[in-house]
C-alpha positions in Angstrom: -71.9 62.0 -16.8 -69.0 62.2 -14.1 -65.6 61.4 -14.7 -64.1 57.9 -13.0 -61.5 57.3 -11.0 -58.7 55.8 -12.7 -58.0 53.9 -10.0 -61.0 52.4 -8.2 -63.5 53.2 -10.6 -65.9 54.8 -8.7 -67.3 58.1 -10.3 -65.4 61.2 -9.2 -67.3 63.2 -7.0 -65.6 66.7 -7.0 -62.0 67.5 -8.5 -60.3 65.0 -10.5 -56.5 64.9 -9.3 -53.4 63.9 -11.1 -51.3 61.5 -9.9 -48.1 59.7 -10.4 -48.6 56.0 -9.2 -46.0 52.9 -10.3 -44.6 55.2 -13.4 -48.0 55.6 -14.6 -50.3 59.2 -14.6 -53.9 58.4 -13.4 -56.5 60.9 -13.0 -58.2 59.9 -10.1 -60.7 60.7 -7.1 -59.6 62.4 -4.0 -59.5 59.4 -1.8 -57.4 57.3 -4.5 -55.1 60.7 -5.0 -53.1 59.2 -1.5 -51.7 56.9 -3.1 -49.6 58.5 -5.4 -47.5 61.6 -6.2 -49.4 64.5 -7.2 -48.5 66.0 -10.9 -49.2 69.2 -12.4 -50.3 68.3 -16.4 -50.7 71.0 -19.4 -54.1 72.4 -18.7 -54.4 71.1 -15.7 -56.3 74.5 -14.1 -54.6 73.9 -10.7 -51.2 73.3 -9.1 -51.2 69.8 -7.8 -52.5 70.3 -3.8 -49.2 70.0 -1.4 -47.6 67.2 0.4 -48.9 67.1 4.0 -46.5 65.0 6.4 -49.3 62.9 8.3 -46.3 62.4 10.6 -47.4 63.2 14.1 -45.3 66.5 15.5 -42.0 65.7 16.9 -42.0 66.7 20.6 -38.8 68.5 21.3 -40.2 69.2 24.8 -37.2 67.0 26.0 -34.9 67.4 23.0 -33.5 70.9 23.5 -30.8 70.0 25.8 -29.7 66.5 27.3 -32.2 65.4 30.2 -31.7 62.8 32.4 -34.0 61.1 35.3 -33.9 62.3 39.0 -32.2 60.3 41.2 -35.2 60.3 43.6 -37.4 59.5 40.9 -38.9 56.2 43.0 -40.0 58.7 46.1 -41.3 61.5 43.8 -43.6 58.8 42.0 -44.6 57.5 45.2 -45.4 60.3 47.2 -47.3 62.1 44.1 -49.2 58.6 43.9 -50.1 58.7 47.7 -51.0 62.1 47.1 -53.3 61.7 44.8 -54.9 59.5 47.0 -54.0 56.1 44.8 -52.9 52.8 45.4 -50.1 51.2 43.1 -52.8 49.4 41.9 -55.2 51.8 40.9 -52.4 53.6 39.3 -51.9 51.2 37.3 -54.7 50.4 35.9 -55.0 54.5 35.2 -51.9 54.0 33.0 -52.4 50.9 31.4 -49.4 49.4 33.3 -49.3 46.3 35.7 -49.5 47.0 39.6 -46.1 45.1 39.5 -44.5 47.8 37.2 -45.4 50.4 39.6 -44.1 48.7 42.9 -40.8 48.3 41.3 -41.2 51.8 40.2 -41.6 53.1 43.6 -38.6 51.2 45.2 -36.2 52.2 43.0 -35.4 48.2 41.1 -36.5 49.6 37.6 -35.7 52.9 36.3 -38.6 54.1 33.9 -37.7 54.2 29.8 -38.8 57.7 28.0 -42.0 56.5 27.2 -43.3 55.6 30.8 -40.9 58.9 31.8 -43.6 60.7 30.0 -46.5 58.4 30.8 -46.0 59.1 34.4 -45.1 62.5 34.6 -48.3 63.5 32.5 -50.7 61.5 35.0 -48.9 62.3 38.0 -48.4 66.0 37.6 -44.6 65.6 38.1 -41.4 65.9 36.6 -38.6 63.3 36.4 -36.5 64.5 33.6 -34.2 67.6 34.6 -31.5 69.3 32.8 -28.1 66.7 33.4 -26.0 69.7 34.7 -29.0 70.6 37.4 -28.7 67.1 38.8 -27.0 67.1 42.3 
């Protein structure tokens, strides 16, 4: 008969982990052994598995040295747009932002934060953010 999970109490279908949950050592299933600290027991055949970081990777693309946005950043976006054949609208709705965003955008009355920096640049093919000391 299989071991069961500690935890959920469904049998354990492959290796039985040891984990560290609230103060407490549970030996538990795979899917329950996220929720606590992996431990290594006497005669335990195995070192607990590793940590992984489900962080996403930090994107240092822009973080190397201090960036800042173009000064003709409205003409850049609007000519790539017009380019591309698009109007404000239908770049818009490409980006999951409001026609209005994009007009103001173009004529200069909002400047973009990082996240729609990087938004646009990506759809758009272009690139707003230059190196602060290359701005002239």
């Amino acid at each position: 008969m299989a071991e069961r999970c500690e935890v959920c109490g469904n049998p354990v279908r492959g290796p039985v982990n040891t984990i560290q949950l609230d103060g407490g050592i549970f030996r538990v299933c795979p899917t329950c052994s996220r929720l606590g600290k992996p431990v290594k027991m006497p005669g335990d055949p195995r070192p607990p598995p590793p940590i992984i970081s489900r962080s996403p990777p930090i994107n240092t693309q822009y973080e190397e040295q201090k960036m800042e946005l173009r000064r003709d950043f409205n003409t850049l976006i609007k000519s790539a747009r017009e380019k591309m054949g698009l109007s404000q609208e239908e770049l818009g709705r490409k980006i999951n932002e409001k026609p209005s965003l994009i007009k103001h955008l173009e004529t200069g009355t909002l400047k973009p934060n990082d996240v729609l920096t990087r938004k646009v640049e990506r759809f758009l093919k272009i690139q707003l953010l230059i190196p602060e000391e290359a701005e002239e």
